[in-house]
N, C-alpha and C positions, 0 to 999 in steps of 0.2 A: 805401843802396838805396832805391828808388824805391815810394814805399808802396803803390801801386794792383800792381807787380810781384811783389809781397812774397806783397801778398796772393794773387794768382793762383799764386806758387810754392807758395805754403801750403796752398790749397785744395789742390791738384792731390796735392803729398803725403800729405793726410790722405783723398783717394778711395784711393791706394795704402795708407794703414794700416786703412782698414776692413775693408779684403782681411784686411790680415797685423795684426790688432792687439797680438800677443804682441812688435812690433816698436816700440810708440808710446813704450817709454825712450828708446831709442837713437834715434828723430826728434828725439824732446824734446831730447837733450843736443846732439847735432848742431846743431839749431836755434840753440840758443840761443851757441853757442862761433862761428857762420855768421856772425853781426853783426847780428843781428833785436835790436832796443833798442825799448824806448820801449814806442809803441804796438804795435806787431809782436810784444812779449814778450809784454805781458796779452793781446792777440789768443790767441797761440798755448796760451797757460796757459789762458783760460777753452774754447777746445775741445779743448782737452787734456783737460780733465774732464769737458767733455759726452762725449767718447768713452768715455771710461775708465766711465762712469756709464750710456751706453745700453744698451736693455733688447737688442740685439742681441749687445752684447759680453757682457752677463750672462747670457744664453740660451746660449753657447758655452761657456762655464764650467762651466756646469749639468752634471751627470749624466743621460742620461734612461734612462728604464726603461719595460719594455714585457710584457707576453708573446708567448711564440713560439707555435706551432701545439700544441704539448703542454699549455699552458694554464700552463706555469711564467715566472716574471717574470725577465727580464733584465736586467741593465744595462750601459752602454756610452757612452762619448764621439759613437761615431756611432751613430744608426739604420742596420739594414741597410734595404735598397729593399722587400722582403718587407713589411715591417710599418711601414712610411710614413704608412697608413690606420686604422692601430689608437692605442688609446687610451694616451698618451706622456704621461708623467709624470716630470718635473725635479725634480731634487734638487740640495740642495749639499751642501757639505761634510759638514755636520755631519748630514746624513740627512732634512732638512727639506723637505717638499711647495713650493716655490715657484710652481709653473704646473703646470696638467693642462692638456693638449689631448684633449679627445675623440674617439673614432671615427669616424669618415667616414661618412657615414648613405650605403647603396646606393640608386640611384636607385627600387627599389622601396617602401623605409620612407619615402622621401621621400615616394611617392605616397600612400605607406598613411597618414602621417600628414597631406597635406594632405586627403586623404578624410575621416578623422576629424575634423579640424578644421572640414570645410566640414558636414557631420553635427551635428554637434556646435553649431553657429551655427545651422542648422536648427532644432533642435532647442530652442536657447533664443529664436528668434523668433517659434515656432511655441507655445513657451509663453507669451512676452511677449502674441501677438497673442491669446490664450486669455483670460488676466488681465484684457485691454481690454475685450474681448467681454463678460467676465462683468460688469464695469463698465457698461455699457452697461445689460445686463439690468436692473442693479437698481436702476438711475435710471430705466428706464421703465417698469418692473410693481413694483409696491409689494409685491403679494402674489402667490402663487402663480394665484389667484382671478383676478387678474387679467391673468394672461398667459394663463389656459384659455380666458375671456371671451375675450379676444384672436384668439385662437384660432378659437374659433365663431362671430365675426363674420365672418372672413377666410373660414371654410370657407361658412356662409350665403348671402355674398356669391354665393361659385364655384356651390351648388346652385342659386342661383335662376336663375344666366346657363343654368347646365345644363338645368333644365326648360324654360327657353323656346326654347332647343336642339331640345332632342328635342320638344318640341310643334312647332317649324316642322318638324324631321324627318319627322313621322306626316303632315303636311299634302302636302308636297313628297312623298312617298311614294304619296300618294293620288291625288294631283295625275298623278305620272308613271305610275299605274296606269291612269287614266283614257285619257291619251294612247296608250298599249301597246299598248290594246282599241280604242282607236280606229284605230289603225294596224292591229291584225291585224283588223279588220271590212274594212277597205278591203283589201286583198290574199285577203280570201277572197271578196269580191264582183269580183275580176279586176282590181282598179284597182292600179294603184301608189299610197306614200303619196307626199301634198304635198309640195312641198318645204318649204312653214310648216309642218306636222305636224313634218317630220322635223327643223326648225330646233327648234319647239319641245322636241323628245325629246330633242336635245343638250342644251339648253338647260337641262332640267330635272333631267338627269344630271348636269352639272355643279352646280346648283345642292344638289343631293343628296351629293356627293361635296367640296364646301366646307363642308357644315354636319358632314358625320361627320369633316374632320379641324377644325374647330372644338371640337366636342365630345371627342375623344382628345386636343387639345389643353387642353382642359381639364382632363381625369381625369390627365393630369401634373401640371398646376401643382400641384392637389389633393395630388398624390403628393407633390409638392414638399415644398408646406407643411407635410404632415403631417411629413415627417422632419427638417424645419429644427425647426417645433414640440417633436418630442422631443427634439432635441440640446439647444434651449432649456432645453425643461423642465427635464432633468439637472442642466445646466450651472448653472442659478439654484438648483433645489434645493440644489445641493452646496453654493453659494455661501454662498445666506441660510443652508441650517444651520450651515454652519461657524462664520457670528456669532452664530445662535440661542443655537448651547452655552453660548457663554458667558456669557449669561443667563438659564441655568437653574441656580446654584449655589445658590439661596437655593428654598425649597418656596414663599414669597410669588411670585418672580417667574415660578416654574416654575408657578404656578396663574395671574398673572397673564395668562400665553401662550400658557395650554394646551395644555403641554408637558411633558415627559419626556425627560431624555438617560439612556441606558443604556449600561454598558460592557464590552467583553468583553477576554477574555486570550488566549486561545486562537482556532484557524481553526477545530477542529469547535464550540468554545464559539457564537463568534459565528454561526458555521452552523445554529447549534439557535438560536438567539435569535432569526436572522432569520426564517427557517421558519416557529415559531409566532408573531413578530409576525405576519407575514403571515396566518398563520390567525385571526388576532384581530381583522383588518382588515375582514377578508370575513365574520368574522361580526355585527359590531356597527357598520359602517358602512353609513352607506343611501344611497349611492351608490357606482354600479359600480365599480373602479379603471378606469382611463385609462392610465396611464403604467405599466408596472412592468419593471425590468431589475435591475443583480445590486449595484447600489447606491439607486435610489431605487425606493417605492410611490406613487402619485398617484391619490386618485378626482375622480369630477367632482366639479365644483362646487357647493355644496347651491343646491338649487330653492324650496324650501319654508324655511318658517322654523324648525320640529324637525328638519329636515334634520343630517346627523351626515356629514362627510366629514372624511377623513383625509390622513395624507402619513406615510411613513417614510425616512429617508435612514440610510445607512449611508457611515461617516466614517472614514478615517486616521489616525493618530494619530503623533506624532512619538516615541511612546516607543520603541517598537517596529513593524514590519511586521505582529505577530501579535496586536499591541489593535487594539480597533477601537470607537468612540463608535455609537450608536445615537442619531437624534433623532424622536420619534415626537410629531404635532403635530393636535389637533381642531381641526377650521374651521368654521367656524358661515355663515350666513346674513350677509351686510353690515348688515343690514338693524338698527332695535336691536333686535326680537323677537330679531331672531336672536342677538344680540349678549347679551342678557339670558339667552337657555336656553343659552347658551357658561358664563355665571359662574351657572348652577344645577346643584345637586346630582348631576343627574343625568350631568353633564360629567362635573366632580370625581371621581366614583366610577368613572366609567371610566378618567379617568387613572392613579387607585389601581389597579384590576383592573390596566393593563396594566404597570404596577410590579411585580409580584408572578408575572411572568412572567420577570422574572429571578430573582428569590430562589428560585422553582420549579424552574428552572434548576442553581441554583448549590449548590440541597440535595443 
């Protein structure tokens, strides 16, 4: 027989046994008593065993098992139509898991889960781009001190545009008053006004009405900055304390930083802790706070050189949800005076004092 025909008759039989393959002996024997020799035998013997060997004939074989709407498990050579979509589990002989198929997700869990997914990537770019931000911060403010400084440059800038504002304001103001009385002088003596008068009275209104939305434009940016300012502020507090902590394990370098970490167990614990640090703040810091919400305290900047400002950050802790670190830090003057009455006695003692607001605490 003709080997290019052979094979075409062969093919075509083995489409027919993938149908029926409880039938692929009796091809086999057939075949081979037909007068297939040679190359024709090993042809038919090696897909003879890719048959016999695909995961299609061995999925037929399988037992599969399911549950029915009572919630009891079945098993059966075929699935009925009913349960097509539910969760089909193959077995063989011997009671062995060979393949699970899972359940058909409904096009609703499908939505609900690309929603959470798409949530969920939100949610870790919006952390990623968080991390970045805080990086930022503290390659360009060294110290707290100097992102406040920062701060009062930017607003300074805004007050001074603003006074020269409202100084043309009062001028332009007086200016169009002038023109007003001049127009109602001329209409009470019978005259109509000019039409220069009345060019200029446009003229001045407008001029009046560009500088007050210059100046509302300004008390925004102002607003701007202030609230970009405190997201900073936070966002570097948390930052730098989170490294601070960890060098403060030793009393040398907790004096060298003039610092204090403190720790709490509890949510009323840390809730009294915070409370009266803050009471400790406001009484022995000589500058006002600036910043305070329900994890950091900030005062200004010291001005003077015995100036005493502070900072409190309240911190996370991975043991628990219900610790929580405390980082309470004196800031001195940049200055060395300043820098000098930071490592004098007088510092020292208050770090002690505010140590002993936990032990107060914790009796």
């Amino acid at each position: 027989m003709d080997y290019g025909l052979a094979s075409f008759l062969l093919y075509m039989q083995l489409l027919k046994l993938l149908l029926k393959p409880h039938k692929i002996i009796l091809f086999y024997s057939k075949s081979l008593s037909s007068g297939f020799t040679g190359f024709n035998k090993t042809l038919l013997i090696i897909v003879s065993i890719l048959i016999m060997s695909s995961p299609a004939l061995k999925a037929e074989s399988l037992i599969k098992c399911w549950k029915n709407t009572d919630g009891i498990t079945e098993c059966g050579k075929r699935i009925p139509r009913e349960y097509y979509n539910q969760r089909i589990r193959y077995i063989d002989e011997q009671g062995i898991t060979r393949k699970i198929k899972e359940r058909t997700k409904t096009p609703e869990e499908i939505r609900s889960e690309q929603e959470l997914a798409r949530l969920l990537k939100l949610e870790a770019d919006q952390k990623r781009k968080s991390r970045e931000y805080d990086q930022v911060l503290l390659k360009t403010y060294l110290t707290i001190d100097d992102l406040l400084s920062s701060l009062r440059s930017k607003l300074d800038i805004i007050n001074s545009r603003s006074k020269i504002l409202h100084s043309s304001m009062e001028l332009k103001k007086r200016q169009f008053g002038n023109l007003v009385r001049q127009a109602a002088n001329m209409e009470r003596s019978g005259r109509q006004v000019s039409p220069q008068l009345a060019e200029l009275l446009d003229a001045s209104r407008n001029e009046i009405h560009n500088l007050q939305s210059q100046i509302n434009s300004e008390k925004k940016e102002t607003e701007i900055i202030k609230t970009v300012f405190a997201h900073d502020v936070e966002r570097f507090m948390i930052t730098k304390s989170n490294r601070l902590k960890h060098s403060l394990s030793t009393p040398r370098q907790a004096k060298k930083l003039h610092a204090v970490k403190l720790s709490c167990l509890s949510e009323a614990q840390c809730q009294l802790l915070w409370d009266r640090s803050i009471e400790f703040i406001r009484e022995f810091a000589t500058r006002p706070i600036l910043y305070q919400t329900n994890q950091i305290v900030v005062t200004d900047t010291p001005e003077k050189h015995q100036d005493i400002a502070m900072s409190l950050t309240r911190l996370d802790t991975r043991e628990s949800d219900s610790k929580k670190d405390l980082v309470f830090q004196i800031r001195c003057h940049p200055e060395r005076i300043g820098q000098e009455f930071c490592n004098s006695e007088e510092i020292s003692g208050l770090l002690t004092e505010f140590k002993t607001i936990a032990y107060k605490i914790n009796q």
